[in-house]
N, C-alpha and C positions, 0 to 999 in steps of 0.2 A: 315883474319879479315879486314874487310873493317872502315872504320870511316869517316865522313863525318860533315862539319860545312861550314852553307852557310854564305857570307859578307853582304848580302844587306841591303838599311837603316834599314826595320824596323825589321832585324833581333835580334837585342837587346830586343825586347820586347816579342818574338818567337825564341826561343833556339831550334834548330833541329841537331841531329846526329845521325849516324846507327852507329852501331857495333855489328859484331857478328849476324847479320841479324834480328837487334831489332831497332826500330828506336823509339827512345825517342825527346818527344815532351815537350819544358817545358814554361808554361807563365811566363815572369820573369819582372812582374811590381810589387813587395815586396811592393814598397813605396804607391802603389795604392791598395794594395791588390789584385795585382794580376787581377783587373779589366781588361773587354778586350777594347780595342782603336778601332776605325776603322781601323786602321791599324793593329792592330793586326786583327781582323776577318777578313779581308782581305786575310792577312796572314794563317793562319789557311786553308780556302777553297780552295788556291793553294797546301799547302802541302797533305792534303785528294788527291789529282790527282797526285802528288808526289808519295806519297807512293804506287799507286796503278798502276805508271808506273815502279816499280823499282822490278823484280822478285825478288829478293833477299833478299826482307823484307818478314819476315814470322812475326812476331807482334810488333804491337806498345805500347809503356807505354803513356803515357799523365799525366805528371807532373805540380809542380808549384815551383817556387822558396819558400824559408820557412818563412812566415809573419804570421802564423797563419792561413793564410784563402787560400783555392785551389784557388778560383775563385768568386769575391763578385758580377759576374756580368757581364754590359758592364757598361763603363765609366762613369756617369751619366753627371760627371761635362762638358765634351766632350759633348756628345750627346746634351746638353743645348746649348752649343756655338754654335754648328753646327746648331740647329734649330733655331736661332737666327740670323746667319748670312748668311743661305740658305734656310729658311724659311721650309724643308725637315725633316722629322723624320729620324734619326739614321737608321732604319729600312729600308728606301726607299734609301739608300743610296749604301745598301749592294745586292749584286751578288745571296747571301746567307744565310739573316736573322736567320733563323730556325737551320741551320748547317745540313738541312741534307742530303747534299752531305755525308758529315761523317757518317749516319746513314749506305751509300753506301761502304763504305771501305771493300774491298774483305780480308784483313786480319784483325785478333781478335786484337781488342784497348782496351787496361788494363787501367782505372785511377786507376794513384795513389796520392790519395786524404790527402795531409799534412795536410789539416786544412777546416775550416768551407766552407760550398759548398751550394749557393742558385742564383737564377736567370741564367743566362747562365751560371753560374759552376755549376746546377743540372744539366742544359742542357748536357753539357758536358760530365757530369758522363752519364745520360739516355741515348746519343747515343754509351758511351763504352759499352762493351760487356760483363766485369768486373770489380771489384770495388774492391779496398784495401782502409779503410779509416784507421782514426787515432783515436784511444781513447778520448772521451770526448770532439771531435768536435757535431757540427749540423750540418743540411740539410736543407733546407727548397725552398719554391716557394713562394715570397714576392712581385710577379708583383701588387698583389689585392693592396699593402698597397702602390705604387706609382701611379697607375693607367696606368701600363701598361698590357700588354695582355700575355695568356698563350695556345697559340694554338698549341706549343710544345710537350704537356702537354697528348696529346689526344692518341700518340701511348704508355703511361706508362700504362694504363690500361691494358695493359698485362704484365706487371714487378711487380703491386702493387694491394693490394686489392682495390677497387672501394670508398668506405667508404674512407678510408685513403688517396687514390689521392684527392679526394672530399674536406678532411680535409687539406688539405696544399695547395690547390689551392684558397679554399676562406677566410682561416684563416690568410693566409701568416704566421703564426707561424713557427717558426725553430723545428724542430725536433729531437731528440739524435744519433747520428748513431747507439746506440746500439738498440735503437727500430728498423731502418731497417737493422739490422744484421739480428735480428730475423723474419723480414717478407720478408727475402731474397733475396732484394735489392742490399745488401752488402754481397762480396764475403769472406771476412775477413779487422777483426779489430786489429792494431797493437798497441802498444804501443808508440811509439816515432816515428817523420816522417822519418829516418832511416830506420826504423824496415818496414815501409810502404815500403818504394823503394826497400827493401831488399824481401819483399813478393812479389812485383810486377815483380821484375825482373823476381824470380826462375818460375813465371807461364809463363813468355813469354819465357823463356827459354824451359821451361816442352814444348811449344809449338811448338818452335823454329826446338826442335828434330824428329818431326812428319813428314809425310808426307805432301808436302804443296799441294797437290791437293786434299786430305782427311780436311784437315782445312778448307780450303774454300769451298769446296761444303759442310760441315758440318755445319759451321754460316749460309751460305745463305739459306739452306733449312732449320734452327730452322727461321731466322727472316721472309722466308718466311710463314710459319706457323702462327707466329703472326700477318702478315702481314692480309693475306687472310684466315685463320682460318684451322683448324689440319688436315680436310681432301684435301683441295687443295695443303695448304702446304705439305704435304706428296707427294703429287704428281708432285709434281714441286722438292722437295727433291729427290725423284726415280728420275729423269730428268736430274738433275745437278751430282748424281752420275755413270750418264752412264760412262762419261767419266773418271770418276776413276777409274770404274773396268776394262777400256780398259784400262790403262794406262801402261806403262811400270813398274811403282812403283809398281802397282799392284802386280807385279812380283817380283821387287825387294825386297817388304818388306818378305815376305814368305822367301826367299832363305836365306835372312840374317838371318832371323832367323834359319834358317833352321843348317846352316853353320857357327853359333855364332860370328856373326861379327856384327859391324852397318852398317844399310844399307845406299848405295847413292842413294838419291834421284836427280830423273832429269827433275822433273816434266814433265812428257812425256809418 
């Protein structure tokens, strides 16, 4: 069992720790709603190269402290100062605006969504891989009702009917999560934000136990697919799987089986 907790300043406001080869990511501004800081987004885009230097993580959870809301966003009342006192959008400031380095994460990122989730906490949710939300939160994309912008917004068209992206892009209306339970958004709905971490864990776990070179060539060839469309993706999915079936696991998982034991994986 490994465990892991970093000191740096803006570590308070980005809660990061592995254990058990799961690394849970948590925003923890409750008082803000969870809203993100430059500092926190900052934060954020260093750990996405964190995780993806560290073999040993096989998936991440992406949580919030409990205020009722995952992620209301980024900071508004920040971003105002800051454009006031460097004359710079919030946006031009960042390494990273869009997050989607994160889109890039070689291992499966679960949110697990405690409470209401729109503006960069959609974001957040669209670049995980899955979703665990909470009973009788919303969702929504509200850039329209500030007059910011939703270029994010463009790779959900393969997550969401086209109508329905449509609708929460120029409505900025919140939406129920049980309507994206049903239009397969969302991976499951829990009852209490407990019952959320408590579903999010067992998938990264269910994960956890896999082969880790069958995980990852298996995400990259489905977002390849969305990416550049069913037949390239396919192709580029054959590609990324060569070196699966060469692999050593290849072998191992057969024999465990074979010889009713769990197998070791060596990624190799």
């Amino acid at each position: 069992m490994k465990s892991e907790n970093t000191k740096n300043e803006s570590d308070d406001q980005i809660l990061y720790s592995v254990c058990n080869s799961i690394a849970t990511i948590t925003l923890n501004r409750p008082e803000r709603r969870n809203a993100l800081s430059l500092a926190a987004n900052i934060r954020l885009h260093g750990l996405w190269e964190k995780i993806d230097s560290d073999p040993n993580i096989r998936a991440v959870i992406l949580t919030s402290a409990d205020c009722g809301t995952f992620c209301a966003g980024m900071d508004l009342k920040e971003a105002a100062e800051l454009r006031q006192s460097t004359g710079k959008d919030i946006l031009d400031l960042l390494a990273d605006p869009f997050y989607e380095r994160m889109r890039k994460v070689t291992v499966p990122i679960i949110a697990s969504m405690t409470g209401h989730f729109t503006a960069a906490g959609m974001v957040l949710a669209a670049n995980s891989d899955m979703r665990v939300g909470l009973s009788g939160t919303k969702g929504g994309i509200t850039e329209a009702r500030i007059g910011r912008g939703t270029p994010w917004a463009a790779p959900m068209i393969a997550m969401l009917p086209q109508a329905i992206l449509m609708e929460l892009v120029t409505t900025g209306e919140m939406m129920p999560i049980e309507r994206f339970l049903s239009l397969g958004f969302i991976n499951f709905i829990e009852p209490t934000p407990e019952a959320v971490r408590v579903k999010a864990m067992s998938l990264a776990l269910a994960i956890a136990r896999n082969a880790p070179l069958s995980v990852r060539a298996g995400k990259a060839g489905l977002l390849a697919s969305c990416e550049f469309g069913a037949n390239a993706g396919y192709e580029i999915s054959k590609a990324l799987h060569r070196q699966v079936y060469a692999s050593h696991d290849a072998i191992e998982g057969p024999s465990a089986f074979a010889e009713k034991r769990e197998p070791v994986w060596t990624c190799s």
